[in-house]
N, C-alpha and C positions, 0 to 999 in steps of 0.2 A: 270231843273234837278229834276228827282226824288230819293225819298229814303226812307227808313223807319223810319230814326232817324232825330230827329229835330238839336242835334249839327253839323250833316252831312250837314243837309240844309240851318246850318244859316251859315257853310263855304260856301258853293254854291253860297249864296247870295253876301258873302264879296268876293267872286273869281270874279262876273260880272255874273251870270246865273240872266236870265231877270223873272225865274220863276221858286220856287223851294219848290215843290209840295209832298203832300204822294203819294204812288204809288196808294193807292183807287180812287185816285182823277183824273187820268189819262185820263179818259172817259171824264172828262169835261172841260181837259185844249189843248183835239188837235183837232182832227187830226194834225199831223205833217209833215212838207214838208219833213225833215231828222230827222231820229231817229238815235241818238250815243248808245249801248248797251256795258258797260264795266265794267257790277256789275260778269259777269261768271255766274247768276241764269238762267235756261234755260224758265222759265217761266218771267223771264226779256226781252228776247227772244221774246218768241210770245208775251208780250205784245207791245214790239216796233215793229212787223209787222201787230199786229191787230188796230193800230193806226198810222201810218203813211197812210198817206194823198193817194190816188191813182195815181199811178206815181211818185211815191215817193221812197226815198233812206232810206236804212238799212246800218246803219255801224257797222260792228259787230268786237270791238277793244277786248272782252274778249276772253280768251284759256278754252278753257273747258277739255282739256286734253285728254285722252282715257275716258272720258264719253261718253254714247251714249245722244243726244237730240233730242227727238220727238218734232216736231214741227205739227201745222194743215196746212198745203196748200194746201188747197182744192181750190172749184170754185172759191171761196171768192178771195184769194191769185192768183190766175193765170187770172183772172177777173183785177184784179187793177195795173197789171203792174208794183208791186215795183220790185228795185234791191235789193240784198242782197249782200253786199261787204265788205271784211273782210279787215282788216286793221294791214296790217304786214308791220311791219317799216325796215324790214332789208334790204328790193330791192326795187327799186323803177319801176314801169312799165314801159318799153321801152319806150310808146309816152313820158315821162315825165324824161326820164336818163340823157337827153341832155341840161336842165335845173337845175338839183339836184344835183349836186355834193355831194359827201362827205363831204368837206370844205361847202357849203353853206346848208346844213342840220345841221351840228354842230355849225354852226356859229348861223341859224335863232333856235335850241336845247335852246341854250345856252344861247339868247334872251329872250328865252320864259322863261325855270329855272330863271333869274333873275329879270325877271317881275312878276312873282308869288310868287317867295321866299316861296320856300315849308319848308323851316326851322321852319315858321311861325304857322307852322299846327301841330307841335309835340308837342302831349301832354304828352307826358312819355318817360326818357330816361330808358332802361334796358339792361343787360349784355346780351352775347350770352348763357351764360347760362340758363338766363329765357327767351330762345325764345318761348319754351310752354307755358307758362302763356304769353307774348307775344300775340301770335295767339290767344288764349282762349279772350284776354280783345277786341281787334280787332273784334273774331266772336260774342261777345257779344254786341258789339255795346257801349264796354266802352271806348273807346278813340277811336280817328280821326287817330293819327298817332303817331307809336313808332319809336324810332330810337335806334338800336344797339349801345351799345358802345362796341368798339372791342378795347381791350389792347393788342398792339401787337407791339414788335420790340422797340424802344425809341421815336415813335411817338403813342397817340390815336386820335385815327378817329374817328365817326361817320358814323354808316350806318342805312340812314333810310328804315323804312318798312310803307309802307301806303296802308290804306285798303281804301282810297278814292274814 
């Protein structure tokens, strides 16, 4: 795992990540057989294709929206034979439909949320009202994860937001 902020990396470390690095330090903890990218920074980006391994896998799980992202792929890049493959949960590829069910995606979802207990990571509960200060402490690197409380109806809930 990498990342900028060290509360971010000492979650990475208590999540199971076997190494959880500054991003400066990147050059001297790979090459990497697979790179996972899902900060959205487009310079996250090419750093996970200028460091995965040759012949190697690019998982690209962030949205970058209507940004454009220049990338380098040059000789270097078409020389090493990585993929680049993005990672959209909503369909799952033909070769792999006849495996995945809907029931057994939710079922192994639901597996995974309760082996990580992401409740564990909220460091700030805040109204919908301060979603903008919200966002602002999250882009600042001041908490790990908020979680809305939404008052609504004769039940409150919890919705979380995590910039993990």
């Amino acid at each position: 795992a990498f990342d900028a902020l060290d509360d971010r990396l000492t979650v990475s470390s208590r999540l199971g990540a076997t190494s959880a690095l500054k991003p400066d330090t990147v050059a001297l903890a790979g090459p990497f057989d697979v790179s996972i990218e899902v900060s959205g920074n487009p310079r996250a980006l090419q750093s996970a294709i200028d460091h995965t391994s040759n012949n190697g896998r690019i998982i690209v799980g962030s949205w970058y929206g209507n940004t454009d992202v220049a990338l380098k792929l040059g000789i270097d890049f078409h020389r090493s034979h990585k993929t680049i493959q993005t990672s959209q949960v909503s369909t799952i590829p033909p070769a792999l439909a006849g495996l995945w069910s809907k029931e057994r995606r939710f079922s192994l979802t639901w597996a995974l949320v309760r082996a990580v207990c992401p409740s564990k990571l909220i460091t700030k509960r805040l109204t919908l009202n301060d979603a903008q200060q919200a966002y602002e402490l999250l882009d600042r690197g001041k908490e790990i994860a908020i979680c809305f409380k939404y008052e609504g109806g004769i039940m409150e809930q919890d919705l979380p937001l995590s910039k993990l």
